[in-house]
C-alpha positions in Angstrom: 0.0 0.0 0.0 1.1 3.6 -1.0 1.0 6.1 1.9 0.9 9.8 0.3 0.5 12.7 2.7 -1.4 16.1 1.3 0.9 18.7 3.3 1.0 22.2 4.1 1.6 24.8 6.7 -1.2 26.9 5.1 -4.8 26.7 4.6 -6.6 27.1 1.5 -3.9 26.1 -0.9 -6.1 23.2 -2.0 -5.0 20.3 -0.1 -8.5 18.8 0.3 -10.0 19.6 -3.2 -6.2 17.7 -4.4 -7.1 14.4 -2.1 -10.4 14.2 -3.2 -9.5 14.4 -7.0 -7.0 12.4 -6.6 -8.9 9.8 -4.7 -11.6 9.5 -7.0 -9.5 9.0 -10.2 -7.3 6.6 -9.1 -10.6 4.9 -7.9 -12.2 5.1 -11.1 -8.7 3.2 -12.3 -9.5 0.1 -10.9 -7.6 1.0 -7.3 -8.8 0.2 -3.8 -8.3 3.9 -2.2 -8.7 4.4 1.3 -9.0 8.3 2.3 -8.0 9.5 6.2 -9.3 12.9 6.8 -7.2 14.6 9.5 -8.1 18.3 9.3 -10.4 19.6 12.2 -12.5 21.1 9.6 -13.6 18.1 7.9 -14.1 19.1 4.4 -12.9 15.6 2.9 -15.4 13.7 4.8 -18.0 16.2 3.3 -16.8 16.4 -0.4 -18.6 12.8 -1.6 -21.8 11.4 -0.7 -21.7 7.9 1.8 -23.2 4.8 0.8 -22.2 3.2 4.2 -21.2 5.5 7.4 -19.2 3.7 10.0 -20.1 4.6 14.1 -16.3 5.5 14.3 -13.7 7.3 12.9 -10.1 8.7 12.8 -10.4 9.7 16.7 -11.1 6.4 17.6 -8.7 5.0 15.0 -5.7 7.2 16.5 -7.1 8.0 20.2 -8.3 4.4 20.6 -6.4 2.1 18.4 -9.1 1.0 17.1 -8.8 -0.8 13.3 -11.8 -3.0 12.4 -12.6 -1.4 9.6 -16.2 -2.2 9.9 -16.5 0.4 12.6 -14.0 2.7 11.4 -14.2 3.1 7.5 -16.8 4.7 5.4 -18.2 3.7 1.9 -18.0 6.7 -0.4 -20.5 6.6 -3.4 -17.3 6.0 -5.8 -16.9 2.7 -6.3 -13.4 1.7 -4.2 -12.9 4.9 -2.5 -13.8 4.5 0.4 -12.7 7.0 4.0 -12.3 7.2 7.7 -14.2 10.4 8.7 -12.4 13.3 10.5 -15.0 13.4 14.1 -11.9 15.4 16.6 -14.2 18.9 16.2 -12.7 19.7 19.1 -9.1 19.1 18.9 -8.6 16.8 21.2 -6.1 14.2 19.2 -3.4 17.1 18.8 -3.4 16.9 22.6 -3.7 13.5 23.2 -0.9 12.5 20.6 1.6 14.9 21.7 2.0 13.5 25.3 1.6 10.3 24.2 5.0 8.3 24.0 4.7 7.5 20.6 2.2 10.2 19.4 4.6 10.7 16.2 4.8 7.4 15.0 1.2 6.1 16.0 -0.3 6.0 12.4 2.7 4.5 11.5 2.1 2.0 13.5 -1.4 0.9 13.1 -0.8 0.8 9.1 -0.1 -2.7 8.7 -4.0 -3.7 9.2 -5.0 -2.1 6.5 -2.6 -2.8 3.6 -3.8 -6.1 2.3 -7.1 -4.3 1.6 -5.9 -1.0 -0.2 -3.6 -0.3 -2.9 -3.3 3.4 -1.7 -3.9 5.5 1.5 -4.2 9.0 0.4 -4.3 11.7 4.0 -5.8 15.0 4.0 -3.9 17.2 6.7 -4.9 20.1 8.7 -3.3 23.7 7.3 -1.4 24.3 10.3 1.7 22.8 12.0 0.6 20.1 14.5 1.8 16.8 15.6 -1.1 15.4 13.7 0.6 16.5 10.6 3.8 15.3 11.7 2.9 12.3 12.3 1.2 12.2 8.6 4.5 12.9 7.2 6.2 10.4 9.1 4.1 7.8 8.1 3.8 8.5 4.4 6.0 7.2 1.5 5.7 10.6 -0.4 4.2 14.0 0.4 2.9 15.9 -1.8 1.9 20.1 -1.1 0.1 21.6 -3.0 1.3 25.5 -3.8 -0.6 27.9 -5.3 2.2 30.6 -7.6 1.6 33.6 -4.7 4.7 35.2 -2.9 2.5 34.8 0.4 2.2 31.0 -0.5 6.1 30.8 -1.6 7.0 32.5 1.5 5.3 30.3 3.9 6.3 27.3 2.0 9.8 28.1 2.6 9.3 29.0 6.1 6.9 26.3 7.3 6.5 23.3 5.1 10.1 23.2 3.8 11.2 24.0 7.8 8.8 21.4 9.1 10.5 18.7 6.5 14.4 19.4 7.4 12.9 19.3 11.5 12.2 15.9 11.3 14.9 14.6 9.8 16.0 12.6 13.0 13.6 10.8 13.1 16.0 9.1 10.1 18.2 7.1 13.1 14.8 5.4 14.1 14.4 4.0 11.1 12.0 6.4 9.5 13.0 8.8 7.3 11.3 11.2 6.1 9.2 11.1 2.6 10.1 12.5 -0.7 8.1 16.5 -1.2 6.3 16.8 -4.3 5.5 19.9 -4.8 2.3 20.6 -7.1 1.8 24.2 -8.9 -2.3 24.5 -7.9 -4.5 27.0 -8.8 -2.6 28.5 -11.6 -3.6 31.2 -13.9 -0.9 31.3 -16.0 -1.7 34.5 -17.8 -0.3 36.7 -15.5 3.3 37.9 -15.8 4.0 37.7 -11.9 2.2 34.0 -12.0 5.2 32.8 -14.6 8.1 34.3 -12.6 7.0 32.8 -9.4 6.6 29.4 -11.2 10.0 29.8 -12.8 11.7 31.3 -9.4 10.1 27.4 -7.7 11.5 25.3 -10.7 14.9 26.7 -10.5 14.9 26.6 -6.8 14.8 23.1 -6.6 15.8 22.0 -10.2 19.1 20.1 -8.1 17.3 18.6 -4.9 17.1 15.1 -4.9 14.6 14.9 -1.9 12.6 17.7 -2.8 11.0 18.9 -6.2 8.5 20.3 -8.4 5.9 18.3 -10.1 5.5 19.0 -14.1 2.0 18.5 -13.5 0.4 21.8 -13.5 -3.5 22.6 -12.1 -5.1 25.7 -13.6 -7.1 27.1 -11.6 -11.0 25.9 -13.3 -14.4 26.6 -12.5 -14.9 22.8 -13.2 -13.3 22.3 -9.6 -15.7 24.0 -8.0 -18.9 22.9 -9.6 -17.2 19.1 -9.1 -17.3 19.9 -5.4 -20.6 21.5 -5.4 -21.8 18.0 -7.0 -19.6 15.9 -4.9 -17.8 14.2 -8.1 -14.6 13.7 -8.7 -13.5 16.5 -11.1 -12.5 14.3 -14.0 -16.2 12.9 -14.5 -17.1 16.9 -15.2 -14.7 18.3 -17.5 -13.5 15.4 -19.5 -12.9 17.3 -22.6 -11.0 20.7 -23.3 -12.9 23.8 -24.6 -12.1 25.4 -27.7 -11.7 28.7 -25.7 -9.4 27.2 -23.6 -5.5 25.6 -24.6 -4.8 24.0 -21.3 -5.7 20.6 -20.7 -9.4 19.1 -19.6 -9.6 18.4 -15.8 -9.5 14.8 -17.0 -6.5 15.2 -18.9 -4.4 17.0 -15.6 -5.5 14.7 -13.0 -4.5 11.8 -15.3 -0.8 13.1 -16.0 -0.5 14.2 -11.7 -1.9 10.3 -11.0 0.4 8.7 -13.5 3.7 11.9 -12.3 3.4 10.3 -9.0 2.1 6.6 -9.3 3.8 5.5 -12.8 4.0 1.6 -11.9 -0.5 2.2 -12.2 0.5 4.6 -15.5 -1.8 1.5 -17.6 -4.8 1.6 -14.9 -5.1 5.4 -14.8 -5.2 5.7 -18.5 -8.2 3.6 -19.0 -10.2 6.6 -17.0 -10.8 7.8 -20.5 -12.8 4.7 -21.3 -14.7 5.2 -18.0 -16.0 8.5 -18.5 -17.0 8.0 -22.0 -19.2 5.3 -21.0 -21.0 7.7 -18.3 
């Protein structure tokens, strides 16, 4: 099983719109995806209808141990995505993890029971630094931030995210390094001038870090997110085409090319989404 983190030190850079997308997609390929929404403000949980709720979720998965996944894990409506709802309104996990003795490393810990039954574990993380979203990182494989091409947004991902990264870095003599950053241009227009500078200022930043580096995927920034969300579909079932008005690629077409940039051993499976849709 995969284990990708969606990071950031800053709200509303589109870390939640990114899981669910990305979720549904790689659903839609043929993948059993299991979601984990740990942001106090549950949007995730919201963004698809349920077919099956379970009586639990991640606070008594984290606070409790608990891992049946009968009681734990939701059924979305997309068939193979399914999610452990975000119910800590309250907080109370950030507390409760970070005097625990191995608060950092709990998720990491209880992942085992669920990797016979998913191919990928995709976590939505709260837009603040927290141990919750430390101990995301910690368990993940890869994380990816999303970025939208604002000084503000370049600024705090230098001094947060990036900070955050390098800070847990001893965790490395345990055993547990930490994962690869992808960094994913979100929300782009890219007419404007300042836009392409600050897209071009990231790029060469990074062009020679191994660990760290940007994706060539690129996500304008669509009013086919939106309505997608307002629906509760994944994006790529609403804008499977590109408009004649428009050169930049369908919704389909982007979240096919960020699925296969990060997951390129499933490159076959994520292609035959265009079959999919044309058959809705």
């Amino acid at each position: 099983m995969r284990v990708v983190s969606v990071v950031s030190t800053k709200d509303g850079v589109g870390k939640t719109t990114v899981a669910a997308n990305l979720g549904g997609l790689l659903a839609d390929s043929g993948l059993r995806v299991l979601l984990l929404d740990l942001d106090s403000q549950p949007t995730l949980s919201s963004y698809y209808a349920l077919s099956r709720k379970a009586d639990a979720g991640a606070y008594e998965f984290l606070a409790l141990n608990l891992i049946t996944p009968a009681q734990i894990v939701s059924k979305t409506v997309i068939t193979g995505l399914d999610l452990i709802l975000s119910n800590d309104d309250q907080g109370r996990l950030s507390t409760l993890l970070l005097h625990a003795p191995d608060g950092r490393l709990r998720l990491c810990n209880l992942l085992d029971n669920f990797r016979p039954r998913y191919e990928l574990l995709l976590i939505d993380t709260q837009g603040v630094r927290s141990v919750l979203l430390e101990m995301a990182i910690l368990a993940s494989d890869l994380a990816l931030s999303p970025i939208p091409p604002e000084m503000l947004a370049a600024r705090e991902l230098q001094r947060g995210t990036l900070t955050l990264m390098s800070e847990l870095e001893p965790f490395r003599h345990l055993g547990i390094p930490p994962p690869p950053l992808r960094l994913l241009l979100n929300q782009v227009n890219s007419i404007q001038v300042d836009t392409r500078m600050i897209i071009h200022g990231l790029r060469e930043t990074f062009a020679g870090t191994t660990n760290i580096s940007v994706l060539d995927t690129v996500v304008p920034d669509r009013v086919a997110y939106l309505t997608a969300a307002t629906l509760c579909l994944p994006v790529h079932r609403i804008e499977t085409c590109r408009s004649r008005e428009r050169r930049s690629p369908s919704a389909l077409e982007t979240m096919q090319a960020l699925a296969i940039e990060l997951f390129p051993e499933w490159r076959e499976a994520i292609s035959t989404v265009n079959r999919y849709t044309e058959a809705q």
